[in-house]
GUDRENTI-743490 format. One record per residue: residue in three letters; x, y, z of N, C-alpha, C in turn; residue number from 0. Coordinates in steps of 0.05 Angstrom, whole numbers, plus 5000, padded with zeros to 4 digits. Layout:
REM GUDRENTI-743490
<Ala <X Y Z> <X Y Z> <X Y Z> NUM>
...
REM end
This chain:
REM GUDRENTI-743490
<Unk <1053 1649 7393> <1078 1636 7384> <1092 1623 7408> 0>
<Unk <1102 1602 7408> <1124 1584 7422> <1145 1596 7423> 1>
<Unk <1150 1596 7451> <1188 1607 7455> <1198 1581 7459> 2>
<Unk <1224 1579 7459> <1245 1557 7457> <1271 1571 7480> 3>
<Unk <1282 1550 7492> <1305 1545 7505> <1317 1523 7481> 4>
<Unk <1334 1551 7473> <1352 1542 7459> <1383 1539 7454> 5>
<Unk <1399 1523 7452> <1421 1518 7460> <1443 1519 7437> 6>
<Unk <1461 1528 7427> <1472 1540 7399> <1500 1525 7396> 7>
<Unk <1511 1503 7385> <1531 1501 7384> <1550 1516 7353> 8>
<Unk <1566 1531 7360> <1570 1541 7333> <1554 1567 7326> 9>
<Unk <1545 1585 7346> <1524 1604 7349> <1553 1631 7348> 10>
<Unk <1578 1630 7346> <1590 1655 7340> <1607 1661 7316> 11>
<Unk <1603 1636 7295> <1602 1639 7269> <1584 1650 7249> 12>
<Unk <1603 1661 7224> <1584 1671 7203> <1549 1667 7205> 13>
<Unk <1540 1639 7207> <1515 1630 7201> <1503 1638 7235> 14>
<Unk <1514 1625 7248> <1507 1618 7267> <1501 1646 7296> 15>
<Unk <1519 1677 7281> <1521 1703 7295> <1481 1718 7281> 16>
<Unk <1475 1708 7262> <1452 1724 7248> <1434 1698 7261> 17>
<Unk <1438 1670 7265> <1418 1651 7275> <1403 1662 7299> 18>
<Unk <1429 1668 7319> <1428 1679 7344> <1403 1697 7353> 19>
<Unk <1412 1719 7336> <1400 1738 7325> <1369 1745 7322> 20>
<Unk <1368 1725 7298> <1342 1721 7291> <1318 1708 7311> 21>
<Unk <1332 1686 7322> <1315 1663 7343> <1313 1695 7367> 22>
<Unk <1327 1706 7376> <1325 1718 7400> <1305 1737 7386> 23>
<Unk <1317 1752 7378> <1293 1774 7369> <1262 1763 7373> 24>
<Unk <1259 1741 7358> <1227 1732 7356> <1226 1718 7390> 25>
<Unk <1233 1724 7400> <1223 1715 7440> <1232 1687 7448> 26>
<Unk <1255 1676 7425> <1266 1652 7444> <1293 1657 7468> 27>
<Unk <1296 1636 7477> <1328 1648 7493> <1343 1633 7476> 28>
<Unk <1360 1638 7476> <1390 1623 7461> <1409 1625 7472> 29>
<Unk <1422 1599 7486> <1451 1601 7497> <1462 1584 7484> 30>
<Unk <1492 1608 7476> <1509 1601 7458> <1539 1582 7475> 31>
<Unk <1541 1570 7468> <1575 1557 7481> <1588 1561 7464> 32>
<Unk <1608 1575 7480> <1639 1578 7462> <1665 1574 7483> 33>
<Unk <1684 1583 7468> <1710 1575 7472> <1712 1604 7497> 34>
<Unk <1715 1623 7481> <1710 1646 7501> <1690 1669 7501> 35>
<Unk <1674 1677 7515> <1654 1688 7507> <1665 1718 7503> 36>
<Unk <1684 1727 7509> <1697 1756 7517> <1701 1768 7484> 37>
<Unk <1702 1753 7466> <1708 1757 7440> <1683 1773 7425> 38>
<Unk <1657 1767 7436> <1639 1764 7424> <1616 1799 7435> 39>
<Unk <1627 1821 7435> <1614 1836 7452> <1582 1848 7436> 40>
<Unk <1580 1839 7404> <1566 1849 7381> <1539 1823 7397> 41>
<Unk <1546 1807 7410> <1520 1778 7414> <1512 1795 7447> 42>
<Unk <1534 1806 7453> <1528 1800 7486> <1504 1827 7494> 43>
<Unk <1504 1847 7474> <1488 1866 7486> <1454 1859 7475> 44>
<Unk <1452 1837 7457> <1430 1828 7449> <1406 1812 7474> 45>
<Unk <1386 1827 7472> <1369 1810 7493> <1366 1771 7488> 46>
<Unk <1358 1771 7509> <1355 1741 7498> <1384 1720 7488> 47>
<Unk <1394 1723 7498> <1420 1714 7479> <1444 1712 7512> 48>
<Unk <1452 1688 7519> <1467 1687 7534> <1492 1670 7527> 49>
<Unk <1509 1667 7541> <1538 1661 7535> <1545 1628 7559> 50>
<Unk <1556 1611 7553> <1568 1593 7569> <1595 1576 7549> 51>
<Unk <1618 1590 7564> <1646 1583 7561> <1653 1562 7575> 52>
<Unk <1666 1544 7556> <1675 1520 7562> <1674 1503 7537> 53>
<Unk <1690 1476 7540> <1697 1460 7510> <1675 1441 7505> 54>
<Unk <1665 1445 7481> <1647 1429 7479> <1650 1402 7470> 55>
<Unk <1675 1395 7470> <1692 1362 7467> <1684 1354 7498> 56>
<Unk <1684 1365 7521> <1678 1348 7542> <1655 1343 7544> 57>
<Unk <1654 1319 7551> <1622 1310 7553> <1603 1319 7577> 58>
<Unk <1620 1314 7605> <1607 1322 7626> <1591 1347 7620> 59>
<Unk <1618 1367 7615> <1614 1390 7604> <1583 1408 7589> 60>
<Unk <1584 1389 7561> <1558 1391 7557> <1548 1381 7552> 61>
<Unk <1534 1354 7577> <1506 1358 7593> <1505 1370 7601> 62>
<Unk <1516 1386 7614> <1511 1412 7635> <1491 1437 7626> 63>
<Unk <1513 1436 7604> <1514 1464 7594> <1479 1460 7571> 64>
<Unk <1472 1427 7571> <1443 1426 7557> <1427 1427 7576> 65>
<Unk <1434 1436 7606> <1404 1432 7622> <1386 1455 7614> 66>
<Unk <1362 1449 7616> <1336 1467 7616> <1337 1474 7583> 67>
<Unk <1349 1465 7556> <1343 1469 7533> <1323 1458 7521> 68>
<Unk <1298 1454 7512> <1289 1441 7494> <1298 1440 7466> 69>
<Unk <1314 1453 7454> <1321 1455 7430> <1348 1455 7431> 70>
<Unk <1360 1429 7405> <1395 1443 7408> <1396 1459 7369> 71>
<Unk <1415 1466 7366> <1428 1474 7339> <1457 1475 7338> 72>
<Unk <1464 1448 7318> <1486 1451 7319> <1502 1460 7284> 73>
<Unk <1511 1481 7295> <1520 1494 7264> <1552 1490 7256> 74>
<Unk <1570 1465 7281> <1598 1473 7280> <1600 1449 7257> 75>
<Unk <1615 1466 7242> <1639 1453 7220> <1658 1465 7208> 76>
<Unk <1675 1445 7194> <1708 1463 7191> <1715 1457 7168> 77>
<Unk <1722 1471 7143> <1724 1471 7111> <1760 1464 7111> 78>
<Unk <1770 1460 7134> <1801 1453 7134> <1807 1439 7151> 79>
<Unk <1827 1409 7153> <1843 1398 7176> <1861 1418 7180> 80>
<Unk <1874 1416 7209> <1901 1424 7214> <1905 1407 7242> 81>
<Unk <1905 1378 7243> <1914 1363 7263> <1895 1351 7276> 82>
<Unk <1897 1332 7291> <1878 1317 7300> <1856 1339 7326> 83>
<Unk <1865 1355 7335> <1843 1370 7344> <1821 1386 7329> 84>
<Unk <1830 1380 7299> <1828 1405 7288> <1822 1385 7264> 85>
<Unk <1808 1364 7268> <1802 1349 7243> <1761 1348 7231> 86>
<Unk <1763 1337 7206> <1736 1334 7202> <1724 1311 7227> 87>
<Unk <1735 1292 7221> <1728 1257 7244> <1722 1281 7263> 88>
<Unk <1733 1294 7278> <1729 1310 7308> <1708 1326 7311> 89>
<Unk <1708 1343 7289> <1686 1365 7286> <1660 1358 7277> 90>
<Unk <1659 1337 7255> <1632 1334 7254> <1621 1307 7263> 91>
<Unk <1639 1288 7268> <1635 1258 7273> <1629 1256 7305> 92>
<Unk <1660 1265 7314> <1653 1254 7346> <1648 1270 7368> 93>
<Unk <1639 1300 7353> <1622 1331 7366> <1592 1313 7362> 94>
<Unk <1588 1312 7339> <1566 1299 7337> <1547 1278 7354> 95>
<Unk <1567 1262 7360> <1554 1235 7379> <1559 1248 7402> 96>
<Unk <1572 1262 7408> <1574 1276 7436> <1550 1286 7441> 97>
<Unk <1530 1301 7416> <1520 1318 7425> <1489 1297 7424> 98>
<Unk <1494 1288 7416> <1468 1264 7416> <1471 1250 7444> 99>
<Unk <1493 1243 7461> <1493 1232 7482> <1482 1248 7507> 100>
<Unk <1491 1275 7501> <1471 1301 7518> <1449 1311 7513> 101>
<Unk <1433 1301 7494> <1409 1304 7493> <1399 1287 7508> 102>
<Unk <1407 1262 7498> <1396 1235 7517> <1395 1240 7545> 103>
<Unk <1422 1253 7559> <1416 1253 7583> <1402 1278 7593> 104>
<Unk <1393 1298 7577> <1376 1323 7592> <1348 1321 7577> 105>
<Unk <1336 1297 7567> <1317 1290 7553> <1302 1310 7537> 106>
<Unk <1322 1323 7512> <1320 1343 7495> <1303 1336 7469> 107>
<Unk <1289 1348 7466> <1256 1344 7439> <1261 1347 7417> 108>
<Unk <1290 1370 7412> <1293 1379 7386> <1312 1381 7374> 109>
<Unk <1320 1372 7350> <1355 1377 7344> <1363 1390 7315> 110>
<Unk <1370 1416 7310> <1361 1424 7284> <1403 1418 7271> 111>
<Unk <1405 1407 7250> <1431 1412 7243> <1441 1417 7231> 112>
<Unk <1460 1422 7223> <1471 1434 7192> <1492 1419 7178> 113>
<Unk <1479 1418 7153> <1499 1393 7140> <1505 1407 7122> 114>
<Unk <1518 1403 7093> <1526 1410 7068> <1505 1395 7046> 115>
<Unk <1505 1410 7027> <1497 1409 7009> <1515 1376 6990> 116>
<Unk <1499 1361 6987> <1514 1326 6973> <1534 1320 7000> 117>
<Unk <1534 1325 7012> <1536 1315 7041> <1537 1278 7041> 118>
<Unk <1560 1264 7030> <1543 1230 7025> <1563 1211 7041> 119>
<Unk <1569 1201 7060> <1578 1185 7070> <1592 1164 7062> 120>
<Unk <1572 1152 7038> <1587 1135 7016> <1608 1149 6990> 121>
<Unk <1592 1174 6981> <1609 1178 6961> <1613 1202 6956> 122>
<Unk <1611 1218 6972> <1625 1254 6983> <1652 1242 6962> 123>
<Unk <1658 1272 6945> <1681 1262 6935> <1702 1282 6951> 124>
<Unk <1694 1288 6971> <1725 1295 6993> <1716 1283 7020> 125>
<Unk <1738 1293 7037> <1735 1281 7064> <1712 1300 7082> 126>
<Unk <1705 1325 7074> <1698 1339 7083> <1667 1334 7077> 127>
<Unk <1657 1334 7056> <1632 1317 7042> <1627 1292 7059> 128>
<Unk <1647 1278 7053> <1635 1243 7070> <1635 1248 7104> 129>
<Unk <1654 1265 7110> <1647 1262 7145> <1621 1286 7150> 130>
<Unk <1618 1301 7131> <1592 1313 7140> <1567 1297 7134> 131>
<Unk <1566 1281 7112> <1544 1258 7113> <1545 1241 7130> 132>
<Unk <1569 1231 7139> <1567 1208 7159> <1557 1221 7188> 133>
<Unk <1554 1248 7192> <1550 1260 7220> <1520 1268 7217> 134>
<Unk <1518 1275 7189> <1487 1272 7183> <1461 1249 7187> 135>
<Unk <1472 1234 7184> <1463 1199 7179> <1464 1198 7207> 136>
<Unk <1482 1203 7216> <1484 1181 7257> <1467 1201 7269> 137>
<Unk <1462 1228 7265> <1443 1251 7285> <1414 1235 7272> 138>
<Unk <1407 1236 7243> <1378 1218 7235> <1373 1196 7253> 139>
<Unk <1392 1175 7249> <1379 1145 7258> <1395 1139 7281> 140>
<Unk <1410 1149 7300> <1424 1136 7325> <1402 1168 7337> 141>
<Unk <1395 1182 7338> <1381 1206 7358> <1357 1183 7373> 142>
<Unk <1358 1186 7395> <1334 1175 7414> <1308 1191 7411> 143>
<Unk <1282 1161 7412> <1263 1171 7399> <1241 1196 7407> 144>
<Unk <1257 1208 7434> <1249 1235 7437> <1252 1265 7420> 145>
<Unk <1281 1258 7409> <1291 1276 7396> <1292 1273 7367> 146>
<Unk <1275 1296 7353> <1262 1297 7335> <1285 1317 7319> 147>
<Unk <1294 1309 7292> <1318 1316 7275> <1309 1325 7248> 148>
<Unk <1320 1354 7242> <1319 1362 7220> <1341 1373 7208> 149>
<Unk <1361 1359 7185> <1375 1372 7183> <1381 1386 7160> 150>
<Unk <1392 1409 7152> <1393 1429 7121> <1420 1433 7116> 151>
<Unk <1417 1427 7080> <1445 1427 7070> <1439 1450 7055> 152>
<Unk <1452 1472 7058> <1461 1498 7043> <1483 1491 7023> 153>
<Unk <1485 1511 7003> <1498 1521 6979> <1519 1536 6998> 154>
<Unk <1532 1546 6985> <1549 1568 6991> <1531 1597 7006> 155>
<Unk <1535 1593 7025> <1524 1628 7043> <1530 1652 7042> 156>
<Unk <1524 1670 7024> <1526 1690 7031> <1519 1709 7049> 157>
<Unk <1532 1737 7051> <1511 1759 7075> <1540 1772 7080> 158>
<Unk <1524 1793 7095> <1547 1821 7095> <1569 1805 7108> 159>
<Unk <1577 1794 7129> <1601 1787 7132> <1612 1757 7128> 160>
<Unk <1603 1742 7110> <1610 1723 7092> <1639 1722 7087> 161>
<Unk <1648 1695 7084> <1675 1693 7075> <1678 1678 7038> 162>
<Unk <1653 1682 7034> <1655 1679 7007> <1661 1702 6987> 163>
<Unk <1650 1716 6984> <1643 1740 6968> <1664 1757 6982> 164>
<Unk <1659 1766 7009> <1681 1781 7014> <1714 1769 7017> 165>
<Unk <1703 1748 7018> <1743 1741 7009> <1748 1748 6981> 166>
<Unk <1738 1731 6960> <1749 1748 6934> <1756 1776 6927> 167>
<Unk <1733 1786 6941> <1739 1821 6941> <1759 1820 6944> 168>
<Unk <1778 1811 6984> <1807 1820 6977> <1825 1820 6973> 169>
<Unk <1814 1781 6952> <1834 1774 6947> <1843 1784 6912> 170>
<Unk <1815 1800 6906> <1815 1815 6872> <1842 1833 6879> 171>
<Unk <1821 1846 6901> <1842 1875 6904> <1873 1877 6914> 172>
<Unk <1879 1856 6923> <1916 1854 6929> <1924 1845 6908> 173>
<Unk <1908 1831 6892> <1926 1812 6867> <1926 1835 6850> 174>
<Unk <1953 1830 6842> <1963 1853 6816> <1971 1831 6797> 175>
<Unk <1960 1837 6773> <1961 1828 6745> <1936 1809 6747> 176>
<Unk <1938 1790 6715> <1915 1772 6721> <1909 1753 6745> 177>
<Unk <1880 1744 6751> <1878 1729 6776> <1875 1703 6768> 178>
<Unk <1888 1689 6778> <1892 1653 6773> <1867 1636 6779> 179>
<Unk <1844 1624 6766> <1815 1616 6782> <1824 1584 6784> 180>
<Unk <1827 1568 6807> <1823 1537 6803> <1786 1530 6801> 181>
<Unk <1786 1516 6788> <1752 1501 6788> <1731 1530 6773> 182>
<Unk <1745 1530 6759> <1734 1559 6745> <1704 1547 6743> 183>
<Unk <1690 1516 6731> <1676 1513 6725> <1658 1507 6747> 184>
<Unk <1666 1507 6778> <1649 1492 6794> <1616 1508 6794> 185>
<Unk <1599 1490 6806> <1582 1502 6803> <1569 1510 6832> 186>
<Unk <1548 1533 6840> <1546 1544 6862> <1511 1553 6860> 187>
<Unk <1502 1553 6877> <1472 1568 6882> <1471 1584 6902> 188>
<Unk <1488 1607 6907> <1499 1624 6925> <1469 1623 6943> 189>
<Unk <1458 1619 6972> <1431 1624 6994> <1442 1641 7008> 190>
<Unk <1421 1661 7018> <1429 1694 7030> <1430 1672 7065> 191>
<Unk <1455 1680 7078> <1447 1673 7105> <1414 1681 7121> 192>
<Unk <1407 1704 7118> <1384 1710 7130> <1359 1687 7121> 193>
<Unk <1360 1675 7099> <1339 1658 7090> <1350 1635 7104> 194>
<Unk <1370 1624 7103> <1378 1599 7123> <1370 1600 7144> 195>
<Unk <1367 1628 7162> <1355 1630 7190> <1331 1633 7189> 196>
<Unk <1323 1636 7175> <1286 1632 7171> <1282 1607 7166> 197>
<Unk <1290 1599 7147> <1287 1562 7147> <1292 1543 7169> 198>
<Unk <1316 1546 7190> <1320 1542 7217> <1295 1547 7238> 199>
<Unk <1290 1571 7236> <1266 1588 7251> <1238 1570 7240> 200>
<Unk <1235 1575 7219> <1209 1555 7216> <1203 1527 7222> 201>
<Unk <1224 1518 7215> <1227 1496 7222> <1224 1484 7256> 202>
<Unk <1231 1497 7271> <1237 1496 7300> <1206 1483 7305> 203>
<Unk <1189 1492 7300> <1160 1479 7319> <1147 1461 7287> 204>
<Unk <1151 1459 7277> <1143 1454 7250> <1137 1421 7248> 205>
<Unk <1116 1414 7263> <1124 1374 7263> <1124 1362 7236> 206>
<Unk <1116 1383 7213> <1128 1362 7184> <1151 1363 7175> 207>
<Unk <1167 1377 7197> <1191 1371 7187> <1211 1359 7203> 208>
<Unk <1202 1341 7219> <1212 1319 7237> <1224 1294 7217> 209>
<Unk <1253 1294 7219> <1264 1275 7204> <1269 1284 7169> 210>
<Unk <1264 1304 7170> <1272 1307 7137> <1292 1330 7128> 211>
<Unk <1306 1327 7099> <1330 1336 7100> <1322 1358 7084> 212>
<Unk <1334 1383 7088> <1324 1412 7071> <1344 1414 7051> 213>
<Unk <1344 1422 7030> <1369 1433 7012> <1367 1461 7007> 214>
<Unk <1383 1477 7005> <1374 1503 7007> <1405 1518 6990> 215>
<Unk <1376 1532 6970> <1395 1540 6952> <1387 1570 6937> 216>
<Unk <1406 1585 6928> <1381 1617 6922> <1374 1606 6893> 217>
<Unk <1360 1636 6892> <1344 1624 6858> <1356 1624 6836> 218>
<Unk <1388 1623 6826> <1409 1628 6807> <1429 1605 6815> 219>
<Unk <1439 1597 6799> <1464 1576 6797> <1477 1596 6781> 220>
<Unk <1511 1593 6782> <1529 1608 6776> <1554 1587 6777> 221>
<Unk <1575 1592 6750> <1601 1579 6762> <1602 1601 6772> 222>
<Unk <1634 1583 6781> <1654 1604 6803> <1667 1626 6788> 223>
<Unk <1672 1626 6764> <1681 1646 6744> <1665 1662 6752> 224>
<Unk <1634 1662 6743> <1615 1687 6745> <1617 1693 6765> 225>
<Unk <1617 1681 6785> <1617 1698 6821> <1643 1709 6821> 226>
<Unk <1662 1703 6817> <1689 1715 6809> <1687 1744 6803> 227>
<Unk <1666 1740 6779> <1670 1761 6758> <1652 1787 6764> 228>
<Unk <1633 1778 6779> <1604 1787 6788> <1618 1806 6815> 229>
<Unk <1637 1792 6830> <1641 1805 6854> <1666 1832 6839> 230>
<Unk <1690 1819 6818> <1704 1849 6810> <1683 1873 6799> 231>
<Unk <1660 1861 6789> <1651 1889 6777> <1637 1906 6799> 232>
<Unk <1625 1890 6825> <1619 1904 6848> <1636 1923 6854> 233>
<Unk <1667 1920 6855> <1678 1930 6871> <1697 1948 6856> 234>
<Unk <1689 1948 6831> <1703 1964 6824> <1733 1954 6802> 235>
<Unk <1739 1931 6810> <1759 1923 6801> <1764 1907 6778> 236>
<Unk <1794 1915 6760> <1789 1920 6732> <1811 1886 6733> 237>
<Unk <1797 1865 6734> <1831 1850 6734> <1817 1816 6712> 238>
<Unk <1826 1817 6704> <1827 1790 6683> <1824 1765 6696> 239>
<Unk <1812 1746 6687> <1803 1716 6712> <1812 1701 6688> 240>
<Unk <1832 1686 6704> <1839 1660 6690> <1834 1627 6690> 241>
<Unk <1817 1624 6690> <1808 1600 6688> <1831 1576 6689> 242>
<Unk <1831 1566 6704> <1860 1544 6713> <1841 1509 6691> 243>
<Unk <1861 1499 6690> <1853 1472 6675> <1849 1453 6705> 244>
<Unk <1848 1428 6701> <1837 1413 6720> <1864 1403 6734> 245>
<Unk <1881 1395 6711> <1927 1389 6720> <1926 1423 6749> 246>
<Unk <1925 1449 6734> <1939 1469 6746> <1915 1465 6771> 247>
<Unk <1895 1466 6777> <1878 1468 6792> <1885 1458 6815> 248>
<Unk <1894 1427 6808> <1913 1406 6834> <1920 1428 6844> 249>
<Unk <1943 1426 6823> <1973 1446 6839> <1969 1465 6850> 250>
<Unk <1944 1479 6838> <1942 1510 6857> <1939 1501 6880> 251>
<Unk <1913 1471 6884> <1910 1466 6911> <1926 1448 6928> 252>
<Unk <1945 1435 6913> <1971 1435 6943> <1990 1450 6955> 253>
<Unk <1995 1473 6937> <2013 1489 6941> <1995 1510 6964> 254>
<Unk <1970 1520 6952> <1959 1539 6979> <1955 1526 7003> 255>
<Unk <1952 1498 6994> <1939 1482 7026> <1962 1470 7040> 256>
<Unk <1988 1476 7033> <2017 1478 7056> <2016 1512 7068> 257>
<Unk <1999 1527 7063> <2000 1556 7079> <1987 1567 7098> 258>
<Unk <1999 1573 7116> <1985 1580 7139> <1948 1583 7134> 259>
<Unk <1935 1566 7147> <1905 1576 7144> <1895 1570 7118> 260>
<Unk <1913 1556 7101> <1901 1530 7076> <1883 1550 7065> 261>
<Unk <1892 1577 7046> <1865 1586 7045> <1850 1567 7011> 262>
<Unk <1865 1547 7000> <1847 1531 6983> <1869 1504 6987> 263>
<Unk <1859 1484 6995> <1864 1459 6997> <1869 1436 6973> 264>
<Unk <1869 1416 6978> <1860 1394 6962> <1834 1380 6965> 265>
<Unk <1837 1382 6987> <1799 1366 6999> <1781 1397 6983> 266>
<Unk <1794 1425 6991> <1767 1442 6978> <1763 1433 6945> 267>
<Unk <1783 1420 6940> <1783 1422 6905> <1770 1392 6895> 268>
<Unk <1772 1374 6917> <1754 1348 6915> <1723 1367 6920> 269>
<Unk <1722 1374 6930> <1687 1388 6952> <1680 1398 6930> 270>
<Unk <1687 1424 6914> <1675 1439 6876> <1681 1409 6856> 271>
<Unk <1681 1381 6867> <1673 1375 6834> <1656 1359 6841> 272>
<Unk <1635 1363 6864> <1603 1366 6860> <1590 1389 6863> 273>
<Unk <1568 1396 6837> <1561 1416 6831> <1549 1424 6852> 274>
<Unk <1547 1450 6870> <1533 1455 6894> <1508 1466 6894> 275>
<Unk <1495 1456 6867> <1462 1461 6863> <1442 1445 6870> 276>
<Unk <1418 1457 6883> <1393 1432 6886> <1381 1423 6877> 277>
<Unk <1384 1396 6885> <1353 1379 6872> <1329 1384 6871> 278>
<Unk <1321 1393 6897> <1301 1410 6910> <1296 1429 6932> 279>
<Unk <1276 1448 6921> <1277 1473 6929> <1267 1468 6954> 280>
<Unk <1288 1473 6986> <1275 1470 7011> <1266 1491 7024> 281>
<Unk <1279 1514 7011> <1270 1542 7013> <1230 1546 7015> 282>
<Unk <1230 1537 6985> <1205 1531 6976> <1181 1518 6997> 283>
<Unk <1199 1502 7007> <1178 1478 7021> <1179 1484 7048> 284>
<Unk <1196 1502 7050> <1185 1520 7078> <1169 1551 7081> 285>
<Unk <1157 1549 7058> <1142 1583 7044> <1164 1600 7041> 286>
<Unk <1189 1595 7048> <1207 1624 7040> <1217 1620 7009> 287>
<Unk <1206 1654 7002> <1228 1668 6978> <1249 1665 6975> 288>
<Unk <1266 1652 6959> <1299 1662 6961> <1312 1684 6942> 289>
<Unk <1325 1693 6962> <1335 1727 6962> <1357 1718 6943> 290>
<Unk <1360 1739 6928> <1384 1730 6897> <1406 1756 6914> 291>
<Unk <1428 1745 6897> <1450 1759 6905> <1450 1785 6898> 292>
<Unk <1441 1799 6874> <1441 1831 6870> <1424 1848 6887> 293>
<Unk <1405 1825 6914> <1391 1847 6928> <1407 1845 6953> 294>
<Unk <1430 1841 6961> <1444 1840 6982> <1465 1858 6975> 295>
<Unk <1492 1827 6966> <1519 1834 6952> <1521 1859 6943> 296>
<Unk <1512 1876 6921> <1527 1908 6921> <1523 1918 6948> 297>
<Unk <1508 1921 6959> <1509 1936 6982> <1529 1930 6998> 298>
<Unk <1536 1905 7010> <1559 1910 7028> <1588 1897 7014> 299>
<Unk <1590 1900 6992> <1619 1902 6975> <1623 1927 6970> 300>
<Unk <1599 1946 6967> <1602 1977 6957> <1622 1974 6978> 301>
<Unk <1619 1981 7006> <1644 1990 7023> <1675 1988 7014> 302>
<Unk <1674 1969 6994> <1707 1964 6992> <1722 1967 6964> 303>
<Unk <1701 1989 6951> <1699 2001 6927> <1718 2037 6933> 304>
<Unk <1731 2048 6924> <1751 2073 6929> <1721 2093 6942> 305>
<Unk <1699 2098 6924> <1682 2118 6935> <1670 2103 6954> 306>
<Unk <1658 2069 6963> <1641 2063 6989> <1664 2072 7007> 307>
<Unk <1689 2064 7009> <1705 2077 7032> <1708 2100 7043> 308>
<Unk <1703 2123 7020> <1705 2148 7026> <1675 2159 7039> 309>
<Unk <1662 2137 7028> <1634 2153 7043> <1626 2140 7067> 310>
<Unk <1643 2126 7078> <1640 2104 7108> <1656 2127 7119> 311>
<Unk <1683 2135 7110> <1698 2150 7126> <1676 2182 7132> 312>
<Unk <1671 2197 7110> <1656 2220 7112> <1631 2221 7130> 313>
<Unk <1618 2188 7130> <1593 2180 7151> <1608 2179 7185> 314>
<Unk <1639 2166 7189> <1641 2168 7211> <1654 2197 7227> 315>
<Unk <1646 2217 7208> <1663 2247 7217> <1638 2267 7209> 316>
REM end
């Protein structure tokens, strides 16, 4: 097997902490850049797996930080604006060409990236959709002809520390009385993170998959109601889902997206009215199984069920 010098942008997020992970374990190195590495002590005792702090908006910066990589992965993106530092244009657009200009100069072979699922430049129906296609499109056809581009649009990710599944949990369990659903109808193909890092992983030495786009999705489509509904009975909780019309749906999403940390927007409510199911199975076309949500999900929602707590507490005594 081929080891890799590999270089992680976005390597101490959800997706990007099990990527880490996975690539090291099987005998690559992986150095991760972040903001601060001191945060991160669960990456740092892992073999194979090193740390380089500093901003990855400077350019000098990282060239530097790409010398001796043959491989980059870039997994950063952001499901919310909050200001021009802190915008989509920034995060996926002009991170993006940044990071294509440092390959060029440390003459880098490989570039694996992560897009969204309908990801379209022309007709994303949010901002967050069209600047992740437009960052998709410029890594394909502006990447120099050394550097060879694969990039995968995921469904919604799940996995034990997920902010999908486990956010509803707490957001079931504080809400008292019925729970309010905007986009009750959207649609979803929940993919287990661990299969995204196998699809990443295979992909890495894989020359048929130079230049082509993965979609990656598990083997169930679900609205958001059912995942709603699917995560209260995990956990235990007895509470009524109300399905919002398309009028209240807005509203829910301008009113949450003036609150600290936008936890549902207006752009998220443009992003669910394309269905987040695949066309085609990329899972498939890289030999992996995809793992359905009932062989994960109970297990780590049990924890936040009255008896998984009591038996986490009785396990730590």
């Amino acid at each position: 097997m081929i080891s890799h010098n590999i270089c992680i942008l976005g390597g101490t997020g959800f997706v990007g902490r099990h990527l880490a992970i996975h690539l090291a374990t099987a005998g690559n190195h992986c150095r991760i850049l972040t903001r601060n590495s001191r945060r991160h002590p669960d990456l740092r005792i892992v073999s194979n797996i090193e740390f380089q702090q500093g901003d990855p908006f400077d350019s000098r910066w990282l060239k530097a930080a790409f010398q001796g990589c043959d491989t980059i992965i870039n997994l950063v993106g952001i499901l919310n604006e909050s200001g021009h530092k802190h915008s989509f244009q920034r995060a996926h657009i002009t991170l993006g060409n940044r990071i294509l200009d440092a390959c060029r100069e440390n003459d880098v072979k490989r570039l694996l990236h992560m897009s969204a699922l309908h990801a379209n430049e022309a007709n994303g129906p949010s901002r967050y959709l069209k600047t992740k296609g437009e960052a998709e499109n410029r890594v394909h056809t502006l990447a120099p002809p050394q550097v060879k581009v694969t990039s995968f649009q995921p469904s919604v990710i799940f996995g034990p520390d997920d902010s999908f599944f486990n956010r509803f949990a707490g957001l079931l369990r504080i809400t008292a009385g019925p729970f309010p659903l905007a986009c009750p109808d959207a649609r979803f193909a929940p993919v287990y993170v661990g299969d995204v890092a196998e699809a990443f992983s295979r992909a890495l030495s894989d020359k048929s998959t130079w230049g082509k786009h993965y979609e990656l999705c598990g083997p169930r489509d679900f609205t958001l109601r059912e995942l709603v509904q699917y995560t209260a009975a995990q956990t235990g909780v007895r509470r009524q889902i109300i399905g919002l019309n398309d009028r209240l749906s807005r509203i829910q999403a301008r009113l949450l997206g003036m609150l600290p940390g936008k936890p549902f927007s207006f752009d998220n409510y443009l992003s669910l009215q394309a269905a987040s199911i695949c066309s085609r199975d990329g899972l498939e076309e890289l030999g992996i199984k995809a793992t359905d949500i009932d062989a994960v999900v109970p297990y780590y929602l049990a924890g936040r069920t009255e008896r998984g707590r009591y038996q986490q507490l009785r396990k730590r005594h």
